[in-house]
C-alpha positions as a Markdown table, in Angstrom:
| # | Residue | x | y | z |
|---|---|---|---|---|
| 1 | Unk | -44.8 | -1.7 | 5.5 |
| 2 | Unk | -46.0 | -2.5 | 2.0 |
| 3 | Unk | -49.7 | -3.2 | 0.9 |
| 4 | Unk | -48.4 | -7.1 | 0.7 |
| 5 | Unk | -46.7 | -7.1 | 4.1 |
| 6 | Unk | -48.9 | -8.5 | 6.7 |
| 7 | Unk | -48.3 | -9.5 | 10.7 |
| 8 | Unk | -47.9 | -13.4 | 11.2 |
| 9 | Unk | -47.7 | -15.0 | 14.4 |
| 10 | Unk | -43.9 | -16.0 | 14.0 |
| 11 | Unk | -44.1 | -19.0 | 15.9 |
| 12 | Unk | -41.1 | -21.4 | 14.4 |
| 13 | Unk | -39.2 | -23.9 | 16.1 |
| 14 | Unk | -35.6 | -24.9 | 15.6 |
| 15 | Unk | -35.2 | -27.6 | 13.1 |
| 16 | Unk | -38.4 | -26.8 | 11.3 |
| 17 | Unk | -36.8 | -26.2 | 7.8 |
| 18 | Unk | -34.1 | -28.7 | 8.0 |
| 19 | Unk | -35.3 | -30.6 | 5.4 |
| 20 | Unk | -35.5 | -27.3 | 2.6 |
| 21 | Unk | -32.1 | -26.7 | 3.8 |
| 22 | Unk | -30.4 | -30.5 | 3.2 |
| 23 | Unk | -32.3 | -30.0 | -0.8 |
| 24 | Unk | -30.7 | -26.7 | -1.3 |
| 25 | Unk | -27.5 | -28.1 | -0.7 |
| 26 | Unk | -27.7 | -31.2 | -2.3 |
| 27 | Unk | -29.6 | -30.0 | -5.2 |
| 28 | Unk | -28.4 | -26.1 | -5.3 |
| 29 | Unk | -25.0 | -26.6 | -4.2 |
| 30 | Unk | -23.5 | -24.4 | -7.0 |
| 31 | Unk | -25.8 | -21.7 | -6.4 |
| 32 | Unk | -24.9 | -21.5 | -2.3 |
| 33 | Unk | -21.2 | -21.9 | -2.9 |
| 34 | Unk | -20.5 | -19.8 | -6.2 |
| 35 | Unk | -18.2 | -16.7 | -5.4 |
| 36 | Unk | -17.2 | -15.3 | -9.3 |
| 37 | Unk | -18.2 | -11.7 | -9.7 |
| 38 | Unk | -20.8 | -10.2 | -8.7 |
| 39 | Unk | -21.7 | -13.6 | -6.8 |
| 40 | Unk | -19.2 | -12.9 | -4.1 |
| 41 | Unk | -21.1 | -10.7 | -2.2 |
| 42 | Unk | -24.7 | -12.5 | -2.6 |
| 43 | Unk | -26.6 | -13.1 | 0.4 |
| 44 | Unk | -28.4 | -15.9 | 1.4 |
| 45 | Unk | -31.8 | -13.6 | 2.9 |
| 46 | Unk | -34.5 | -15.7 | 5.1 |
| 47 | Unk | -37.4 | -13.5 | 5.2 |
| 48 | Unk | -39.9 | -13.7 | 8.2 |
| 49 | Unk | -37.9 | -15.5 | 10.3 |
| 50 | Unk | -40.2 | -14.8 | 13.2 |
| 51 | Unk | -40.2 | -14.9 | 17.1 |
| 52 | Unk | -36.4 | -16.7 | 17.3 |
| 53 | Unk | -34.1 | -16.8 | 14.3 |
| 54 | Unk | -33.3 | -20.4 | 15.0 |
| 55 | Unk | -34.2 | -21.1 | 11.2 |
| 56 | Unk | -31.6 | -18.5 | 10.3 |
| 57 | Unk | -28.9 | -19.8 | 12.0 |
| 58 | Unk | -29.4 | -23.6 | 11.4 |
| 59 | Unk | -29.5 | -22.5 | 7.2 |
| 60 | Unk | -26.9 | -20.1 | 7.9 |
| 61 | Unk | -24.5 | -23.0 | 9.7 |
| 62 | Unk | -25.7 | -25.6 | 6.9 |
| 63 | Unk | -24.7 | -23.1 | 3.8 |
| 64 | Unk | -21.2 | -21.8 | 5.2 |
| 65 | Unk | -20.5 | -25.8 | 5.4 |
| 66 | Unk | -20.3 | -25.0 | 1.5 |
| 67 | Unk | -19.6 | -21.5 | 1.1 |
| 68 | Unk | -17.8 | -20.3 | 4.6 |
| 69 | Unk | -18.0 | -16.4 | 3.8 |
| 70 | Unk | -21.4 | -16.5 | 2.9 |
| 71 | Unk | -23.4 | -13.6 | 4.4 |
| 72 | Unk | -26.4 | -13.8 | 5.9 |
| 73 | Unk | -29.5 | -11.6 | 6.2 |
| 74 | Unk | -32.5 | -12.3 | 8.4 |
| 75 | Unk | -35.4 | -10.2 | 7.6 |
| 76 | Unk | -38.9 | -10.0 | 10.0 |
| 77 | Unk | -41.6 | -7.2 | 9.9 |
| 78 | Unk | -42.2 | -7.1 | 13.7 |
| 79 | Unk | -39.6 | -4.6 | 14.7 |
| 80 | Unk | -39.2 | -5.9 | 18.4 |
| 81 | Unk | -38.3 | -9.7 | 17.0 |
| 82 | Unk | -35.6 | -7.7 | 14.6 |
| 83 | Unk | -34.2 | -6.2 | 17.5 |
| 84 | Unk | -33.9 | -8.7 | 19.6 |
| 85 | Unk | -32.5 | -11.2 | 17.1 |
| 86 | Unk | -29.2 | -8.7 | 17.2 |
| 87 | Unk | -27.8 | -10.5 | 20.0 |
| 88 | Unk | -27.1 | -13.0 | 17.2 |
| 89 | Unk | -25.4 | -10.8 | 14.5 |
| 90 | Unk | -22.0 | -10.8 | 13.8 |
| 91 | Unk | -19.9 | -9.6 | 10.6 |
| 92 | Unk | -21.8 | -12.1 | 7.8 |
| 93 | Unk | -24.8 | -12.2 | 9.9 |
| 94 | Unk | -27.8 | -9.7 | 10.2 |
| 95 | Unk | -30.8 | -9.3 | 11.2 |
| 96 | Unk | -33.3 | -6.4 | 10.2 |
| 97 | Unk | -36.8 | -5.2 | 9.9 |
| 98 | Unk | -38.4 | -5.5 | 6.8 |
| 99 | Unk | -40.8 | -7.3 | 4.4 |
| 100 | Unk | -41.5 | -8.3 | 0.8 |
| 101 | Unk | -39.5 | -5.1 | -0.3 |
| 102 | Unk | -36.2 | -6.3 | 0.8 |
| 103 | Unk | -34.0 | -3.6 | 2.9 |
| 104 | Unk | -31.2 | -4.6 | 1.0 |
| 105 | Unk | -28.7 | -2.2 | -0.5 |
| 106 | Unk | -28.0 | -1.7 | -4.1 |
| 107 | Unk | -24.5 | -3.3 | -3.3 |
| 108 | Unk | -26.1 | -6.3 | -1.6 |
| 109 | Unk | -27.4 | -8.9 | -4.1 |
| 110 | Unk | -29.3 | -12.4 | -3.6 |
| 111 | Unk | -28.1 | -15.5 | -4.6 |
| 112 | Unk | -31.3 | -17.2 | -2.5 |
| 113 | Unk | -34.5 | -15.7 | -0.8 |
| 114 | Unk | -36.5 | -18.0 | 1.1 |
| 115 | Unk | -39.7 | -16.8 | 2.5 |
| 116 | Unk | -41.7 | -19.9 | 4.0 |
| 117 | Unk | -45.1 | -19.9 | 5.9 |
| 118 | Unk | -45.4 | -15.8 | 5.1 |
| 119 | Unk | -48.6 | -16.1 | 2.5 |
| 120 | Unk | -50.4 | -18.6 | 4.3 |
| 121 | Unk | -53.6 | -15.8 | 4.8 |
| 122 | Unk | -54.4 | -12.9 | 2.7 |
| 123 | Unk | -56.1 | -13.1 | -1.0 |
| 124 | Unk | -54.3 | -15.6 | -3.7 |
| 125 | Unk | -54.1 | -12.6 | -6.3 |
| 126 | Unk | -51.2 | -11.2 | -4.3 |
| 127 | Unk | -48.8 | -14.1 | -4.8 |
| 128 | Unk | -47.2 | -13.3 | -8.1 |
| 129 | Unk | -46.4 | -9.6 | -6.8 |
| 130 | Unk | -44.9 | -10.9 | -4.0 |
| 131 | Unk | -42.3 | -13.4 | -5.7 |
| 132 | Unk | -41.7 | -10.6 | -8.2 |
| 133 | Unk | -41.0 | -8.2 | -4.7 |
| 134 | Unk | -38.7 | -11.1 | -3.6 |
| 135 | Unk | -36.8 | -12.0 | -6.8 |
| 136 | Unk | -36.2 | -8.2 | -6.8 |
| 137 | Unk | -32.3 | -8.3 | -5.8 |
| 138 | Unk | -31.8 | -11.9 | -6.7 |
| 139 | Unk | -28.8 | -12.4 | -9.2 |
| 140 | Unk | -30.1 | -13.9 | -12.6 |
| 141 | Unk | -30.2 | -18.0 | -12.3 |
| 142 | Unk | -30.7 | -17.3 | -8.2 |
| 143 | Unk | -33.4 | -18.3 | -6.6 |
| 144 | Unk | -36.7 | -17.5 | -4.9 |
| 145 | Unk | -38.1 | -20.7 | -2.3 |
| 146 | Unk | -41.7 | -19.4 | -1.1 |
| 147 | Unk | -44.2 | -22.1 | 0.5 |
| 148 | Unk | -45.5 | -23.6 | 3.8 |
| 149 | Unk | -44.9 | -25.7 | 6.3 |
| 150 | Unk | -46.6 | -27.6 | 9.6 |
| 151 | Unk | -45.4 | -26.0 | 12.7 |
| 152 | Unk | -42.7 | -29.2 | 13.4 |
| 153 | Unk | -41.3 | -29.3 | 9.7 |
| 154 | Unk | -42.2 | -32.9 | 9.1 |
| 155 | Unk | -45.1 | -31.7 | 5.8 |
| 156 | Unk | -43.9 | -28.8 | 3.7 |
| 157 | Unk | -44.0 | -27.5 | -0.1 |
| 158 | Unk | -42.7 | -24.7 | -1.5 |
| 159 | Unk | -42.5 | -23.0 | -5.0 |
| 160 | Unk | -38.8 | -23.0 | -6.8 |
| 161 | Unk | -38.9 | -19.7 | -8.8 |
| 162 | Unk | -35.5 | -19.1 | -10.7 |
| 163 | Unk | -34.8 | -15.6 | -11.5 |
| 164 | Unk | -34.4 | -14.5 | -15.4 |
| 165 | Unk | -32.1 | -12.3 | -17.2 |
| 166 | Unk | -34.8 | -9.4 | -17.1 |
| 167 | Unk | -34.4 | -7.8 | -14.1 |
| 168 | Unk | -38.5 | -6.4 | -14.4 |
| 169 | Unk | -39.7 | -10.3 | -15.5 |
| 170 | Unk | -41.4 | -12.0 | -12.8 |
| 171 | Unk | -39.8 | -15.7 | -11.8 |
| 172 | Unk | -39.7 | -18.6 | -13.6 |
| 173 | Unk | -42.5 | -21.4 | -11.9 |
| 174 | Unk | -39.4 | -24.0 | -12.2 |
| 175 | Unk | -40.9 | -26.2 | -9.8 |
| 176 | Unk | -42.4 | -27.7 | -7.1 |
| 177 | Unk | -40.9 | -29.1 | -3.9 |
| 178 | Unk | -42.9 | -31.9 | -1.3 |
| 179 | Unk | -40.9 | -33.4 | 1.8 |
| 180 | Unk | -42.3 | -35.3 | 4.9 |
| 181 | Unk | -40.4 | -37.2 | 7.1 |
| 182 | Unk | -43.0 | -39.7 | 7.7 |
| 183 | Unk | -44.1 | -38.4 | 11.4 |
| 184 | Unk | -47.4 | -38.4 | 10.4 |
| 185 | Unk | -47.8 | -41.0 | 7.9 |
| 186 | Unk | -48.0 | -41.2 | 4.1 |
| 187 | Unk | -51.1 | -40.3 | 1.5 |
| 188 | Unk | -50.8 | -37.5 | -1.2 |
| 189 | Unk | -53.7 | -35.8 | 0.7 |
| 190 | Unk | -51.3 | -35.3 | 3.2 |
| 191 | Unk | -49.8 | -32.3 | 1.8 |
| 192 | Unk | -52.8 | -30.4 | 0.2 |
| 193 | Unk | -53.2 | -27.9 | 3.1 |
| 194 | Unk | -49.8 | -27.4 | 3.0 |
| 195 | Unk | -49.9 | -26.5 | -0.5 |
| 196 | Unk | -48.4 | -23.0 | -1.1 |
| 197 | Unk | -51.7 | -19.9 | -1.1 |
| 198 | Unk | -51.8 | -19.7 | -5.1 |
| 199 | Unk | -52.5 | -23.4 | -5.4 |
| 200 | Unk | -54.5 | -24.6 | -1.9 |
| 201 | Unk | -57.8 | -23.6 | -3.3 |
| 202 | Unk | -57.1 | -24.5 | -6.7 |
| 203 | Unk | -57.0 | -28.8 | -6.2 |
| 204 | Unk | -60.2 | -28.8 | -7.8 |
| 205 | Unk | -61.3 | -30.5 | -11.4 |
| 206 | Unk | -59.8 | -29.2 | -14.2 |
| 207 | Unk | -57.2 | -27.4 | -12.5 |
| 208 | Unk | -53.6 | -28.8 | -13.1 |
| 209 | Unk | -52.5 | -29.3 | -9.5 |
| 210 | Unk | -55.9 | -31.3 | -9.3 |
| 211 | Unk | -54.7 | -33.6 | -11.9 |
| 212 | Unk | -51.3 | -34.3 | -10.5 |
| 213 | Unk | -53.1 | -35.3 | -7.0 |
| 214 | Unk | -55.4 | -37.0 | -8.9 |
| 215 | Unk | -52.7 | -39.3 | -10.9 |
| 216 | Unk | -50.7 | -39.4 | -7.4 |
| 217 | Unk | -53.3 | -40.7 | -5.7 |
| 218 | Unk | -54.0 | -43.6 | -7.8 |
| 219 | Unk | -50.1 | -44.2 | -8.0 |
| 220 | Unk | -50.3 | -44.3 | -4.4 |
| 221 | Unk | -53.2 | -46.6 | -4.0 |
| 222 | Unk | -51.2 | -49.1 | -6.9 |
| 223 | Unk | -48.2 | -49.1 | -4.3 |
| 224 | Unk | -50.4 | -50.1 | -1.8 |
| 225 | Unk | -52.0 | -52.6 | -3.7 |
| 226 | Unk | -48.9 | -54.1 | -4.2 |
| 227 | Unk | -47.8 | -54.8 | -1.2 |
| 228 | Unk | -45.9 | -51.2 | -0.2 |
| 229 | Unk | -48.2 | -50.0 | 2.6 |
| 230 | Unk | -44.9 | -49.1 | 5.1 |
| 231 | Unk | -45.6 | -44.7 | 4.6 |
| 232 | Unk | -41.7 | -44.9 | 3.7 |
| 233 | Unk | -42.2 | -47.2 | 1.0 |
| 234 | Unk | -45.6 | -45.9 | 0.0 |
| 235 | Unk | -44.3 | -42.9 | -0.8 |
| 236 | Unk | -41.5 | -44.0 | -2.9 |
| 237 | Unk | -42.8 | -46.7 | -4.9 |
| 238 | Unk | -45.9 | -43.9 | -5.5 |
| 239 | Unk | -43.3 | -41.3 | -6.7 |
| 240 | Unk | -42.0 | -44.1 | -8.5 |
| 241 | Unk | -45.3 | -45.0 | -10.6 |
| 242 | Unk | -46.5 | -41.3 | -10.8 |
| 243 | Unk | -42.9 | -40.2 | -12.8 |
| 244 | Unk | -44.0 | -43.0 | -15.4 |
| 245 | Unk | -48.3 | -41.8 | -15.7 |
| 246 | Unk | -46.9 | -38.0 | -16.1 |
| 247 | Unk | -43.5 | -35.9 | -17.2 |
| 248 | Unk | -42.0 | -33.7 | -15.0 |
| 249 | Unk | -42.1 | -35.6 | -11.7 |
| 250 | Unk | -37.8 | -36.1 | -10.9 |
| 251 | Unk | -37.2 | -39.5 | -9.7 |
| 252 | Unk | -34.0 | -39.7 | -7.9 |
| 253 | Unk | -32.9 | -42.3 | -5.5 |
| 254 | Unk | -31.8 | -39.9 | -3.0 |
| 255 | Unk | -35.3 | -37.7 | -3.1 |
| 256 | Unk | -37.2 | -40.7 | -2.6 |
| 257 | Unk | -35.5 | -42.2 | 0.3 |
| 258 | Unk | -35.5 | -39.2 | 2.6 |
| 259 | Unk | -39.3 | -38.0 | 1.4 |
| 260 | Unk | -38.8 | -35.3 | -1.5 |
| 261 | Unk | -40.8 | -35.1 | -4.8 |
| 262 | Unk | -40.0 | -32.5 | -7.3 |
| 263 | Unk | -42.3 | -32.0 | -9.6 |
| 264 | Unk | -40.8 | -29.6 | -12.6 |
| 265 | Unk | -43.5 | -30.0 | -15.3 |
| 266 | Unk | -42.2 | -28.4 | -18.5 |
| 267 | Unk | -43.1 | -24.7 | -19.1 |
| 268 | Unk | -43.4 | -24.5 | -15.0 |
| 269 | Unk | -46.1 | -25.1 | -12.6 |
| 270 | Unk | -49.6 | -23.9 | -14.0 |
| 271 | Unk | -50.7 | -20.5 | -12.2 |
């Protein structure tokens, strides 16, 4: 175990990243389904996939609809869960112990590392080693997804770090990813204890992830004012207005219909 390795509950349920998974292949279809070179042989790697390795499988099913070879590793530091995920191994799927340092091989490259709900406690400071630990074995342009969840899937964010040329750089901050499905309602607030560990305390003034919930919020409250107080609509229309009061926010018929922002300021998202 590493210094930034640390026990987690691993309670998931099945269906709980769904909505990560339908982005990726929308969005990252290339990356999932490219097979030139060295890309042949990347994995897709889903690290702390917990008690059951239902989140595995359903990503693993959802990316071979694009790429049908792709191979598969499911990583969890509790030994026991590692073990007894074997049962659902097979020739492009495994399942072993590990953390943040990846127990990968020098001939088994990542073309995506997804680590969600793994940072949640522990000090903020520790973030930026841990996506460089993660981006470790990922092929340049491939990517790191690190963020959190609720326990049903239905609020999440996550961090988009894309992996440079330099092998010792940390990742790019390329974005920011927000998804609900509505279960709960709509209101930016929503998603601020969701926020991934480097930005959760950090919504205070002066900070930059204060300001975009700040201008969000007012978008929000506009929409309402205007008549779209259905969450569904809310949310849209608020996108909507916030991609006009600041850059970066990706306004896409598709996103906004099934409940995504991506917010991809340029230069990254502020530390």
């Amino acid at each position: 175990m590493s210094t930034l390795d640390a026990r987690t509950r691993g309670r998931t349920a099945p269906g709980r990243l769904r909505a990560l998974d339908a982005y990726l292949c929308r969005f990252e279809r290339e990356l999932v389904s490219r097979v030139d070179g060295p890309w042949a042989r990347a994995a897709f790697v889903d690290v702390g996939f917990g008690e059951h390795p239902w989140t595995t499988l359903e990503s693993a099913a959802a990316f071979r609809a694009l790429h049908p070879t792709l191979a598969v590793v499911g990583v969890e530091l509790d030994p026991a869960r590692a073990r007894a995920a074997q049962v659902h191994a097979d020739a492009r799927t495994h399942f072993r112990e590990g953390g943040f340092t990846l127990p990968l091989s020098d001939e088994e490259p990542a073309r995506l590392v997804r680590a969600m709900n793994l940072l949640r406690q522990g000090p903020p400071e520790r973030v930026p080693q841990a996506h460089q630990s993660l981006a470790r074995p990922v092929l340049p342009s491939g990517l790191v997804v690190e963020g959190s969840c609720d326990p049903t899937g239905s609020v999440l964010t996550a961090h988009l770090l894309r992996r440079g040329e330099d092998a010792g750089a940390p990742p790019a901050r390329e974005a920011l990813l927000f998804q609900t499905d509505f279960a709960q309602g709509f209101a930016p607030v929503l998603f601020r204890d969701w926020l991934p560990r480097d930005l959760r305390r950090r919504v205070r003034p002066g900070e930059p992830i204060h300001v975009f919930f700040e201008e969000w919020t007012e978008a929000w409250r506009q929409a309402r004012a205007a008549g779209h107080t259905a969450p569904a609509e809310a949310f849209g229309e608020s996108v909507a207005r916030l991609g006009a009061r600041m850059g970066g926010v990706v306004v896409d018929r598709w996103l906004l219909e099934a409940g995504y922002l991506v917010w991809r300021p340029e230069g990254g998202v502020p530390p």
